[in-house]
C-alpha positions in Angstrom: 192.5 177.4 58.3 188.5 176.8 58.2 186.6 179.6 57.6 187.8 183.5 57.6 191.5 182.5 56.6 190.2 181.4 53.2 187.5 183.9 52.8 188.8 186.1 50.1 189.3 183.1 48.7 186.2 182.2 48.5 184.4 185.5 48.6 183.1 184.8 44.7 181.6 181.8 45.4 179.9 184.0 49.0 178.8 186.5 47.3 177.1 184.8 44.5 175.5 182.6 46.9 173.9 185.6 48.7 173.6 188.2 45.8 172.5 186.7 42.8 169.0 185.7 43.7 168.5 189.5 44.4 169.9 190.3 40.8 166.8 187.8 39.2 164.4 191.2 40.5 166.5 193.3 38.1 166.4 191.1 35.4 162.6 190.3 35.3 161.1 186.8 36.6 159.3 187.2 33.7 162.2 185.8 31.7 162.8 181.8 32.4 165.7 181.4 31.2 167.1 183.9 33.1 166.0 182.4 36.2 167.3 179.5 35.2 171.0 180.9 34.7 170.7 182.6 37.7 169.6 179.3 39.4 172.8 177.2 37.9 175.0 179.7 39.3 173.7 179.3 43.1 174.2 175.8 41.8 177.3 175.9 40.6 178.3 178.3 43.6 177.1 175.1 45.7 178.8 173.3 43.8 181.9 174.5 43.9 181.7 175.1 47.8 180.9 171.6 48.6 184.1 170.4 46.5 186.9 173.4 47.7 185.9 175.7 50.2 187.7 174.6 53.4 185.0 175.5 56.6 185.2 173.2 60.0 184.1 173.7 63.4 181.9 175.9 65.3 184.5 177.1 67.4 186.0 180.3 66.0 189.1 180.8 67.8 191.2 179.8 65.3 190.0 182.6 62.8 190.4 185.3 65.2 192.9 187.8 64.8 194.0 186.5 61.2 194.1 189.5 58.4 193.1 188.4 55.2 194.3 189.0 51.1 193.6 187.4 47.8 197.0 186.5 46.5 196.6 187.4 43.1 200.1 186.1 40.8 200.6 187.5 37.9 199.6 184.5 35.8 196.2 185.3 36.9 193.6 186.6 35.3 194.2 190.4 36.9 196.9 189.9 34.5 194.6 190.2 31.4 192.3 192.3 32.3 192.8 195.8 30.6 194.1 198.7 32.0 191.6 201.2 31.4 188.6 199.2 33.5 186.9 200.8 36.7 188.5 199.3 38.9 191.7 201.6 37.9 190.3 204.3 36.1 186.7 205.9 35.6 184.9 204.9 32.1 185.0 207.6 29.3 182.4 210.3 29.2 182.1 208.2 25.9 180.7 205.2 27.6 178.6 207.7 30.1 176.8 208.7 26.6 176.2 204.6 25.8 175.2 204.1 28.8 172.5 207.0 29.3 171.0 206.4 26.3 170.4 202.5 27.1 166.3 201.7 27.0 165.7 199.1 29.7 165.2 196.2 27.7 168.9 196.8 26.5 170.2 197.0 30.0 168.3 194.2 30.8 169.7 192.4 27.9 173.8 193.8 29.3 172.4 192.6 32.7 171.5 189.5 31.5 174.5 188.7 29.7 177.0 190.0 32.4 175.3 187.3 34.7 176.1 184.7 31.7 179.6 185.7 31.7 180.0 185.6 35.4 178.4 182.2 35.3 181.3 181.2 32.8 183.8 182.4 34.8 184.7 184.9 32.6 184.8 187.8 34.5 187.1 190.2 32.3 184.0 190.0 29.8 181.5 190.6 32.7 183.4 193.8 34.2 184.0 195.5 30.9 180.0 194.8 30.2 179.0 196.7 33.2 181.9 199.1 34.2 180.7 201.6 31.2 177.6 201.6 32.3 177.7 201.8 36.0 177.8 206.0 35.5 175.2 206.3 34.6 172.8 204.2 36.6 170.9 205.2 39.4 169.0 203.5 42.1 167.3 199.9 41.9 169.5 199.5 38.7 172.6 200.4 39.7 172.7 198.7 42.8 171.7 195.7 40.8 174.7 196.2 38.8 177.0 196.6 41.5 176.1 193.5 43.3 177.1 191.4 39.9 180.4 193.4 39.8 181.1 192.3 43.2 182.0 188.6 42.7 184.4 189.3 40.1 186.0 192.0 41.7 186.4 189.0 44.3 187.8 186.8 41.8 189.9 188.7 40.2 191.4 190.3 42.9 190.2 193.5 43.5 190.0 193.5 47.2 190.3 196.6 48.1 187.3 198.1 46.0 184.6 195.9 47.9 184.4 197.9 50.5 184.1 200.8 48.4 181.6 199.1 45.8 179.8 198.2 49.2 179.2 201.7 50.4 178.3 202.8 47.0 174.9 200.5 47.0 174.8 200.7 51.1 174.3 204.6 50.4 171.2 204.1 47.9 169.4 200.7 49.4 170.9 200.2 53.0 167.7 197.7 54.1 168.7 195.2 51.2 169.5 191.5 52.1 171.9 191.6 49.1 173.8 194.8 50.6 173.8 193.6 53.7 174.9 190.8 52.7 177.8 191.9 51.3 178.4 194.1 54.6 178.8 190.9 56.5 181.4 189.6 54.1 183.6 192.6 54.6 183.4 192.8 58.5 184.3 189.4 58.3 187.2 189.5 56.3 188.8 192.1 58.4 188.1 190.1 61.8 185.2 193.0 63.0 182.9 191.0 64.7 180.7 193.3 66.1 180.0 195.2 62.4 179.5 191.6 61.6 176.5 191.3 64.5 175.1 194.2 63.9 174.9 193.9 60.1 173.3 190.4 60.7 171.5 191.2 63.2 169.7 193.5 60.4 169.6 190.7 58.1 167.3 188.5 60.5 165.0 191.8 60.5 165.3 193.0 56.9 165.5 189.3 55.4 165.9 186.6 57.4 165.5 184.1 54.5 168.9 185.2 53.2 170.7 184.3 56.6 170.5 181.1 55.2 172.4 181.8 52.5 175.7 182.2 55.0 177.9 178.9 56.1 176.7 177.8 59.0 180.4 178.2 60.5 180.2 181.8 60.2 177.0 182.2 61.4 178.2 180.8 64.9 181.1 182.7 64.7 180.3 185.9 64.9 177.4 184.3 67.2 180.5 183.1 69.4 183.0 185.8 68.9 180.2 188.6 70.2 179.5 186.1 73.4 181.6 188.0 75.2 180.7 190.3 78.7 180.9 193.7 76.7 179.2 192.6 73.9 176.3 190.5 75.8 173.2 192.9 74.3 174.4 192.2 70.6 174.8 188.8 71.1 170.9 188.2 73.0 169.7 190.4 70.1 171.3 188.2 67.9 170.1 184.9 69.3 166.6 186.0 69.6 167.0 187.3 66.0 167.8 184.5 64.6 166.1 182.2 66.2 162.8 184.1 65.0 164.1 183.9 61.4 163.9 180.2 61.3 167.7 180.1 60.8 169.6 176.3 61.7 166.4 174.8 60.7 168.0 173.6 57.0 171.5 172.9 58.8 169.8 170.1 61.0 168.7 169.5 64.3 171.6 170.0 66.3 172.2 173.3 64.8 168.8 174.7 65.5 168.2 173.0 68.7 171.7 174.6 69.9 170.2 177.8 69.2 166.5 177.0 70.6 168.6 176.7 73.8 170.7 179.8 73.7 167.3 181.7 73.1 165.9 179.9 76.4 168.3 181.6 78.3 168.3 184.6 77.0 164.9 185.2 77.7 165.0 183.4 81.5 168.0 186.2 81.9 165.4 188.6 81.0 163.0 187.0 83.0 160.3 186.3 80.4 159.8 182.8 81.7 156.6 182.4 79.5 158.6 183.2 76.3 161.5 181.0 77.5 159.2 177.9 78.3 157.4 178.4 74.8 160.1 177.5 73.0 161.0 174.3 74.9 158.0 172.3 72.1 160.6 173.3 69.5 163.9 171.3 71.1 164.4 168.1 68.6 167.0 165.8 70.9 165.4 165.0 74.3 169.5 165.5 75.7 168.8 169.2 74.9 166.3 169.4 77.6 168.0 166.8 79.9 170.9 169.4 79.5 168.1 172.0 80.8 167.1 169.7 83.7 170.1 170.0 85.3 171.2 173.0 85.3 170.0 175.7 87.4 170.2 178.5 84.9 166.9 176.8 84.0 165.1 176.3 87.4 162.9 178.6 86.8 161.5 176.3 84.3 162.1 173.0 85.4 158.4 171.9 85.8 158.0 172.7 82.2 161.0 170.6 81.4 159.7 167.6 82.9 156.1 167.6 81.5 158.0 167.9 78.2 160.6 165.4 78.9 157.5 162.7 81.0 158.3 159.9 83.1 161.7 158.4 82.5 162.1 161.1 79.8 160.0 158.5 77.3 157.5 161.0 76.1 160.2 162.9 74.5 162.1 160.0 73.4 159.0 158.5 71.9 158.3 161.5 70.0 161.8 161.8 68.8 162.2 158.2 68.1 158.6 158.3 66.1 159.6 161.4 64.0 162.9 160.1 62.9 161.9 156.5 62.2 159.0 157.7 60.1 161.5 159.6 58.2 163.5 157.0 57.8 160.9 154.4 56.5 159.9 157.2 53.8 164.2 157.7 53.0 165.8 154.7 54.1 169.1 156.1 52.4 169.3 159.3 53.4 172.1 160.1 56.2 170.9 162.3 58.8 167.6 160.6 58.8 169.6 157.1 59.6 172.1 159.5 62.2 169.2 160.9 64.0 167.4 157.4 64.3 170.9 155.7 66.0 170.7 158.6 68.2 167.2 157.5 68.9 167.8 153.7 69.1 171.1 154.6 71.5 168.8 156.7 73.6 166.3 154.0 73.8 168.6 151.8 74.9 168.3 149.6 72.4 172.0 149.6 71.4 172.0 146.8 68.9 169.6 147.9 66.7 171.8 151.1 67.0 175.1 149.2 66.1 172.5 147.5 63.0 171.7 150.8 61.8 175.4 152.0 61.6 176.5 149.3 59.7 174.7 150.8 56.9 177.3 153.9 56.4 180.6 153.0 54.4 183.9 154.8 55.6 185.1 156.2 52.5 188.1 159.4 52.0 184.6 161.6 50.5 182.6 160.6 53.8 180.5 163.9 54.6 179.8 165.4 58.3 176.8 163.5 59.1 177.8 160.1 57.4 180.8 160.1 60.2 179.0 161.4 63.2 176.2 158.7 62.4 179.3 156.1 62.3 180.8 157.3 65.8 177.7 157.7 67.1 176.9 153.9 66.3 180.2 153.1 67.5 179.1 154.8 71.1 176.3 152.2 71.1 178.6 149.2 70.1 181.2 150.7 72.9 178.0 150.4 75.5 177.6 146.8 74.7 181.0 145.6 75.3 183.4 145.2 78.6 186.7 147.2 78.4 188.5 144.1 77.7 186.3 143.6 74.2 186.2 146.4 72.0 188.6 146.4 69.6 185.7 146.1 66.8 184.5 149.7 68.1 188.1 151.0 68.3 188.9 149.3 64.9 185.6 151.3 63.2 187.5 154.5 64.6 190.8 153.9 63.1 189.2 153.8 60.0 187.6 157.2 60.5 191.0 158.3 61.4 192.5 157.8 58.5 190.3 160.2 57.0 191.4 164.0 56.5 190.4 165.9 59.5 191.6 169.4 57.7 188.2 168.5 55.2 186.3 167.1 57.7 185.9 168.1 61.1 183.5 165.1 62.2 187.4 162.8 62.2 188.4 165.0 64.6 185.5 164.4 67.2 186.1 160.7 66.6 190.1 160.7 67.0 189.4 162.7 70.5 187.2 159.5 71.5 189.9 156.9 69.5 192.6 158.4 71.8 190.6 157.6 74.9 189.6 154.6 74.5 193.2 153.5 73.2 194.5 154.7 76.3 191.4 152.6 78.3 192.3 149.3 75.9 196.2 149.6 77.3 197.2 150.9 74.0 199.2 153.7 75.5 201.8 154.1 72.5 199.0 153.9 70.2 197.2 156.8 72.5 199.7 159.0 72.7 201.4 158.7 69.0 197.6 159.1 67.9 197.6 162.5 70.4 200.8 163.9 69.3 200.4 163.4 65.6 197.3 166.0 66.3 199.0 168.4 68.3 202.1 168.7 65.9 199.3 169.1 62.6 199.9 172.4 61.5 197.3 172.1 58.9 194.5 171.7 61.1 194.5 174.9 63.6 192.9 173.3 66.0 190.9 175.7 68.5 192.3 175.4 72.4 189.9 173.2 73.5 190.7 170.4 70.9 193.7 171.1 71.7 193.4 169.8 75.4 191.7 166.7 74.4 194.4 165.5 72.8 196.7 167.1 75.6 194.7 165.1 77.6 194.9 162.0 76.5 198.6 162.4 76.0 199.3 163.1 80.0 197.1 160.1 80.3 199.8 157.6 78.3 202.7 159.2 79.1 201.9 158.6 82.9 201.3 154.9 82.1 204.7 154.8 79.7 206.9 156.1 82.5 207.5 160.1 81.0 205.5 161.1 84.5 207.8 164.2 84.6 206.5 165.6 81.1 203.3 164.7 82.0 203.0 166.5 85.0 204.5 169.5 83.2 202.1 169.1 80.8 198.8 168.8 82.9 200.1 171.5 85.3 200.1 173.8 81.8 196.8 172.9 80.8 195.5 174.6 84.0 196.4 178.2 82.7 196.0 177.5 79.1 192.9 175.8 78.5 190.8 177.3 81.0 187.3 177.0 78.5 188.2 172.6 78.8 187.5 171.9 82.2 186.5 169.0 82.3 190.0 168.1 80.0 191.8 169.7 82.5 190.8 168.0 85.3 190.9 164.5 83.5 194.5 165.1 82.9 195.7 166.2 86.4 194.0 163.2 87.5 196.3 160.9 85.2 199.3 162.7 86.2 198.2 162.0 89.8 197.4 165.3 90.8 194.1 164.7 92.5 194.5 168.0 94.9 194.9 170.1 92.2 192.0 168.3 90.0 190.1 168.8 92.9 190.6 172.8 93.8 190.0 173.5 89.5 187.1 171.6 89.4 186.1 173.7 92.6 186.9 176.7 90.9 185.2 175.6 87.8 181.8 174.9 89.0 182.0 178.8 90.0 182.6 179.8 86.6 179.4 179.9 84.4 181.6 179.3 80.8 183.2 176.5 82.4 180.4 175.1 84.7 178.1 173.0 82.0 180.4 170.6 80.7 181.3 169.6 84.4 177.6 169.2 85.3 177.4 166.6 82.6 180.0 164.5 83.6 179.2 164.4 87.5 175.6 163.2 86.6 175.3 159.0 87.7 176.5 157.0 84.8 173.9 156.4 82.0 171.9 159.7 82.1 173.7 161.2 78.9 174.3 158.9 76.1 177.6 159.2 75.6 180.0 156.2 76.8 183.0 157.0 78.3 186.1 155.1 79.4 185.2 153.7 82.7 189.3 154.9 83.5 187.7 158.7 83.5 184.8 157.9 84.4 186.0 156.9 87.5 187.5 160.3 88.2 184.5 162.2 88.2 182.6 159.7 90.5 185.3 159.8 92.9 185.4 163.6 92.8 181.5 163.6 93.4 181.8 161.8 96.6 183.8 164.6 97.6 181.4 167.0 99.9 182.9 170.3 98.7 182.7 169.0 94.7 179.4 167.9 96.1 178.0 170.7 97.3 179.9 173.1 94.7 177.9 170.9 92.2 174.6 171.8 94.1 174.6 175.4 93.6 174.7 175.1 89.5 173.1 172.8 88.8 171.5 168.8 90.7 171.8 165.8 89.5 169.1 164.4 87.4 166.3 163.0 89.6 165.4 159.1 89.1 161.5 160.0 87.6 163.3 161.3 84.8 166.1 158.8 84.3 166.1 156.7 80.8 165.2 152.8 81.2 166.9 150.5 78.8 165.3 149.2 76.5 162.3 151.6 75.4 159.2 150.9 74.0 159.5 152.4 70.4 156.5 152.8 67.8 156.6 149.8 65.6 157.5 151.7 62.9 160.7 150.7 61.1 162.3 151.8 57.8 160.5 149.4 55.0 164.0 147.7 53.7 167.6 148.0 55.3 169.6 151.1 54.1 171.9 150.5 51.3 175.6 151.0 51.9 176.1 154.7 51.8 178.8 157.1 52.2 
């Protein structure tokens, strides 16, 4: 349950977020302290997301095909509201009266005080403030209006007279962010993913700056849901539109740069190789364009690729390296700037002063996103320093993030995916596949099929080496119809339930496949050209499997292995430009 299963839930704290700035027009910017109210409830709205709204993983299967209700009991506060509001029936020709003869200072004045309620939660008030009034109001004004209804409709309930409220201001001021906004919110909550495109796809055109306003999550899911083969002109739209409206930018580099990339090839399919190749300046991680390098969806601009990426790939990593290191002299405590610069240092090669840098981040049960993905990724540098027979320090530091709620946090999950591996390459096969099984049986987490065989995986793996070879051959011969979007999973587990002929003909069939293909050029790629360490157990698979002249020349046709000019040295030369005192111990 991460993002669309809670959203009524949340739709107050949504809507707020994307609404209320537009209500500020209404109430004047000429009035401070109304600016500032409405600022403390995109505060407070922030606030309050940060502390219960439950979002996760990029991946959206899990929220597809799910309907969605507010469960309202009646010790809520439907229960007090009164009978007579709009939401049940109209106001009284009386309150038409009131309400036409209202100058605008004294609707500005209601306006102002609704948004005072609302901030206090005390939405009753706030609805039977502006239900009287709504009559009568045309326009500007009584879209204005309806947009502060809105979240307290949300909150108190009133589901079903969103959509309703929604066509109501659609119908007077269908180009504004706020409507829109709303739009999105409703095709989202009844799984339509395409309305959900298309009304965002308006957003980047009408106001992109609000696209910020959304969850990142839902952003790239109705980016991923609409990736489909009868949807694939809304989805390039959307790509290209958001990728023009600056959005990902303020949810960090690996956001953004997962977008820059998408656009790439977008415009290479449209054969605007110019535009495509313009955009390769704005790539942050120099494993973005390595990614581009070998893959021969992005041949046509390979040359550009390599002037970009220079010899060895150091150009790129020296400018990376250089931008995050300056930012971390300047913030030596802030999180992503220290999880971006042990992704430079791991990069470089210079693995200790990666393993340094990570000791700087403290596992605690509040840990954020970045704070554990800086702590795994030092623990990848720490792994790449060590022989298989030492690293129980690195597989210790994951334990620790394991223990952490992976419902709140999806970063634990990524690291119990690698803790199961490496448990499994350390001989701890109990460990492995107790770890494994203890995910798979987690209702709670609704994990998305492809974290799903990961941990499928790594269970065949320790079940072969326990004995239980029958359940794991069952269990890897499965996986080949079930997780078809986790090749490389796939084939890892066949190979630990010693099915080589059948790893062999899926990773033949895989290569073929365009979804499937990009994982599997990664992993046949010489050890050391990605910066990821893995198990030299798997590892070994995929070499093996290379050597193979049908994998070989299967491989050949998507994508090459990345030529030796372009390999990363160890050891780097970096700017001399470190952080100006260690990082305190953060969380």
């Amino acid at each position: 349950m991460r993002i669309l299963s809670k959203l009524f839930f949340n739709v107050p704290v949504l809507i707020i977020r994307t609404v209320i700035p537009f209500i500020a027009t209404v109430v004047s910017a000429k009035e401070p302290t109304s600016l500032k109210m409405l600022l403390a409830i995109n505060y407070r709205a922030e606030e309050k997301e940060n502390k219960d709204v439950t979002v996760g993983t990029s991946n959206n299967e899990e929220i597809a095909g799910k309907t969605f209700s507010a469960d309202v009991s009646p010790s809520s506060a439907v229960s007090t509201l009164r009978n007579d509001t709009s939401s049940q029936t109209p106001p009284s020709d009386k309150s038409n009266r009131i309400a036409f003869t209202l100058s605008p200072d004294r609707l500005r004045d209601k306006m102002e005080q609704a948004t005072k309620l609302t901030h206090e939660n005390n939405c009753p008030a706030s609805l039977a403030l502006l239900d009287p009034i709504i009559p009568s109001l045309k326009g500007h004004e009584r879209v204005a209006a309806q947009l502060l209804r809105i979240p307290c409709l949300a909150t108190l309930g009133y589901d079903t007279q969103i959509p309703t409220t929604y066509e109501d201001i659609k119908a007077i001021e269908p180009e504004n962010g706020a409507v829109i906004s709303v739009g999105i919110l409703i095709a989202l909550a009844s799984d339509d993913f395409s309305a959900a495109g298309e009304r965002l796809l308006l957003l980047t055109d009408k106001d992109p700056a609000r696209v910020d306003h959304f969850e990142t999550d839902m952003v790239q899911a109705i980016l991923n849901q609409n990736n489909t083969p009868n949807r694939q002109a809304l989805w390039q739209k959307l790509v290209l539109g958001l990728v023009h409206s600056s959005w990902g930018i303020s949810a960090g580099p690996d956001v953004r740069d997962s977008l820059i990339k998408k656009a790439i090839s977008v415009y290479l399919k449209k054969h605007q190789v110019e535009d495509a190749a313009d955009f390769l300046s704005e790539i942050n991680d120099p494993e973005r364009l390595i990614e581009m390098a070998i893959s021969r969806d992005y041949e046509a601009i390979w040359p550009e690729i390599e002037r970009h990426l220079g010899v060895h790939s150091q150009e790129k990593i020296t400018q990376f390296s250089s931008f995050w290191l300056r930012a971390l002299s300047d913030q030596p405590d802030n999180p992503l700037f220290i999880d971006q610069s042990i992704h430079a240092f791991t990069l470089s090669g210079r693995f200790e002063d990666a393993v340094r840098l990570g000791e700087s981040f403290q596992i605690i049960s509040d840990s954020n996103e970045i704070t554990i993905k800086g702590i795994v990724a030092a623990t990848n540098a720490q792994l790449a320093l060590t022989t298989s027979g030492k690293i129980s320090a690195p597989i210790f530091r994951l334990q620790q993030i394991s223990m952490l709620d992976p419902a709140r946090n999806p970063e634990v999950l990524h690291a119990d995916v690698k803790l199961a591996e490496w448990l499994n390459q350390s001989g701890r096969y109990y460990e492995a596949r107790t770890l494994s099984e203890k995910m798979l049986s987690n209702l709670d987490l609704s994990l998305t099929s492809k974290e799903i065989a990961w941990f499928q995986r790594s269970a065949v793996c320790s079940m072969m080496q326990l004995g239980q070879r029958a359940q794991a051959g069952q269990m890897a011969i499965e996986m080949v119809q079930s997780h078809l979007n986790n090749a490389q999973a796939v084939v890892e587990a066949l190979f630990c339930a010693g099915k080589p002929k059948e790893a062999v003909n899926f990773t033949l069939q895989a290569l073929q496949n365009p979804l499937q293909s990009d994982s599997l050029l990664k992993v046949l790629q010489p050890t050391g050209v990605f910066s990821e360490v893995r198990p030299p157990q798997l590892q070994h698979f995929w070499v093996k499997l290379y050597e193979i002249p049908a994998v070989e020349r299967a491989f050949s046709k998507t994508g090459r292995r990345l030529p030796e000019r372009l390999r990363v040295q160890e050891n780097v030369a970096l700017p001399l430009l470190m952080h100006n005192s260690l990082p305190t111990i953060i969380s």
